[in-house]
C-alpha positions in Angstrom: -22.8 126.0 -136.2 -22.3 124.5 -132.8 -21.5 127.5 -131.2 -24.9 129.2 -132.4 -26.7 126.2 -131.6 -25.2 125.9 -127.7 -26.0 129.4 -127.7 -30.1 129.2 -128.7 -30.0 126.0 -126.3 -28.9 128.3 -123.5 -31.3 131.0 -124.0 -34.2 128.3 -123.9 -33.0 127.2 -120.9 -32.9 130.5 -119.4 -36.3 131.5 -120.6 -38.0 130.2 -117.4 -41.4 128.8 -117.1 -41.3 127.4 -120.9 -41.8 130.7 -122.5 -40.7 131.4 -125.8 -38.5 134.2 -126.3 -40.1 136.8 -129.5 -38.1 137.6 -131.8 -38.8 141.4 -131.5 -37.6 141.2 -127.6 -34.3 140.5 -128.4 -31.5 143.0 -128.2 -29.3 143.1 -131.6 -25.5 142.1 -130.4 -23.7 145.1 -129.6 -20.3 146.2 -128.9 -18.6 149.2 -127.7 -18.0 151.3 -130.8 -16.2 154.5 -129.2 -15.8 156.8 -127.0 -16.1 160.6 -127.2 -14.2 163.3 -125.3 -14.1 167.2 -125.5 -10.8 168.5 -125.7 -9.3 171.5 -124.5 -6.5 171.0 -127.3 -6.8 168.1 -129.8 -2.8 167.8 -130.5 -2.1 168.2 -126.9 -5.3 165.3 -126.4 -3.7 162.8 -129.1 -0.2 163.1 -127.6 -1.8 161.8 -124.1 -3.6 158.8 -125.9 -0.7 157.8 -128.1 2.4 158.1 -126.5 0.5 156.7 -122.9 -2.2 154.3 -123.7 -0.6 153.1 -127.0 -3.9 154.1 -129.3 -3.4 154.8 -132.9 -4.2 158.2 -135.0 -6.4 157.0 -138.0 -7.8 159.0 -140.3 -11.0 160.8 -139.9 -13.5 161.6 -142.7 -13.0 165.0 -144.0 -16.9 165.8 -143.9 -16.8 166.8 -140.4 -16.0 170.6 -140.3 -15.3 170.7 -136.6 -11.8 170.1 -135.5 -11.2 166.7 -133.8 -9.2 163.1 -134.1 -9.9 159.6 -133.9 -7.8 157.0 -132.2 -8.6 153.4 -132.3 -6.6 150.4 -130.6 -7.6 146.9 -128.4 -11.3 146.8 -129.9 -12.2 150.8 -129.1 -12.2 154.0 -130.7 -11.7 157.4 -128.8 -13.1 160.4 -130.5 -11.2 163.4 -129.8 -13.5 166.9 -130.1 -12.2 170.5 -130.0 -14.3 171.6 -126.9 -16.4 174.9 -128.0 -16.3 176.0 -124.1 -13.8 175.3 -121.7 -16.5 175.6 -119.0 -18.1 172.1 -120.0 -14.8 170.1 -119.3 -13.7 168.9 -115.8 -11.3 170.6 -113.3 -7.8 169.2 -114.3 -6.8 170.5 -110.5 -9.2 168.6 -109.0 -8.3 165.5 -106.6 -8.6 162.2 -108.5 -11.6 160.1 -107.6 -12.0 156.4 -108.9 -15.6 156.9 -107.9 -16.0 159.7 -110.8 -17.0 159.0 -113.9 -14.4 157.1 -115.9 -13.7 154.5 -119.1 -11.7 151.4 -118.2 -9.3 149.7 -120.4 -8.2 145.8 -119.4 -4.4 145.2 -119.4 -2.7 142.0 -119.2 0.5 143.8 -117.4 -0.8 146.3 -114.9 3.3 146.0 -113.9 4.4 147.8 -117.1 1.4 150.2 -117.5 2.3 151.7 -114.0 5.9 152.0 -115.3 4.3 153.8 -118.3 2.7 156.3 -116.4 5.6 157.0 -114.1 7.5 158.0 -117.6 5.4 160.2 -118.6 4.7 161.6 -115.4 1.2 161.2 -115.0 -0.4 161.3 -111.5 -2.1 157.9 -110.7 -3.8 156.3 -107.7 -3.9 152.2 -107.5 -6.7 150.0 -105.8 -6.9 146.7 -105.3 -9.9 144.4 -104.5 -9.8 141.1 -103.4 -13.2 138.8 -103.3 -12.8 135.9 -101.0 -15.6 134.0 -101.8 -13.7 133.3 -105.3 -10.2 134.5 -104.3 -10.0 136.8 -107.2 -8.0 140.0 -107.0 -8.6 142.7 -109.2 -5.6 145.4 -109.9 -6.5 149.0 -110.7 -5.1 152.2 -111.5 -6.9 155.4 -111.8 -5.8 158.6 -113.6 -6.8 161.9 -115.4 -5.5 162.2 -119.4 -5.0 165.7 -120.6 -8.3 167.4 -120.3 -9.0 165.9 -116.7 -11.0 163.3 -117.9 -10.8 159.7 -115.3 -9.1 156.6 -116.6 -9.1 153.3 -115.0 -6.8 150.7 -116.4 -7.6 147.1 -114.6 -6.9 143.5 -115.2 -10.7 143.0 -114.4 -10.7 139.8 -117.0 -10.2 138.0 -113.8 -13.6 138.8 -112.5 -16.1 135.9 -112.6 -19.2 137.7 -114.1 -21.9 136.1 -112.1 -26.0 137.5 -112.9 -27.2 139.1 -110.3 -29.2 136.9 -108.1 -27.4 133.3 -109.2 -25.9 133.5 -105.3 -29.4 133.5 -103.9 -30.0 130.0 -101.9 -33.4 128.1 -103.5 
């Protein structure tokens, strides 16, 4: 009960000027449920996510009458979908850009992920950022999964997440 009071206490504190925050203008928590991709071949699709990134096959409810999977692991689903046309899935011959759209996984061994994707010879990029005002380094690595989708595996837990603005001077 601590916890959910320290929690009220802080959104008091950050409702400025002594307004009350209303009920209705709160946002329900939320999480990331899943993700959704099209698929040029669903077997092909949850051989990538399996034997790659380590997700789990479970089992789908039967009353969907399309063919598709669902894989689930660290918190996240993916939702694998028989694509009806090829023509709405991205180029898998196209250079890989970590300024494309993408989903990012954290990993706490960016070391043995890299090795990962050298076994199964999947084409990669890496990127690093360092922030000097904080000296935190972030570690990334960018590649395409079986359809040409972008996939960014980071270990962006070290990121201070700082609200926009709290730098400003007063």
């Amino acid at each position: 009960m601590e916890k959910k009071d320290e929690v009220d206490n802080n959104r008091e504190e950050r409702n400025n000027e002594g307004k009350e925050e209303r009920e209705d203008d709160r946002v329900p928590q939320m999480a990331l449920n899943h993700i959704s991709r099209l698929c040029r071949n669903v077997k092909e699709s949850i051989d990538f996510y399996t034997k790659v990134l380590g997700l789990v096959l479970i089992e789908r409810p039967p009353a969907f009458e399309f063919d598709g999977a669902w894989l689930f692991n660290y918190g996240v689903g993916v939702h694998l979908i028989q694509a009806k046309n090829e023509e709405s899935l991205p180029k898998t011959d196209r250079a890989l850009d970590p300024m494309d759209n993408h989903v990012s996984f954290q990993c706490e061994d960016m070391k043995a992920l890299e090795q990962r994707l050298k076994q199964f010879n999947v084409k990669y990029t890496t990127r690093t950022m360092d922030d000097d005002r904080n000296g935190t380094r972030i570690d990334q690595l960018f590649f395409c999964d079986s359809d040409g989708y972008v996939i960014e595996i980071c270990n962006c837990e070290n990121l201070k997440l700082v609200p926009a603005g709290a730098h400003r001077a007063i």
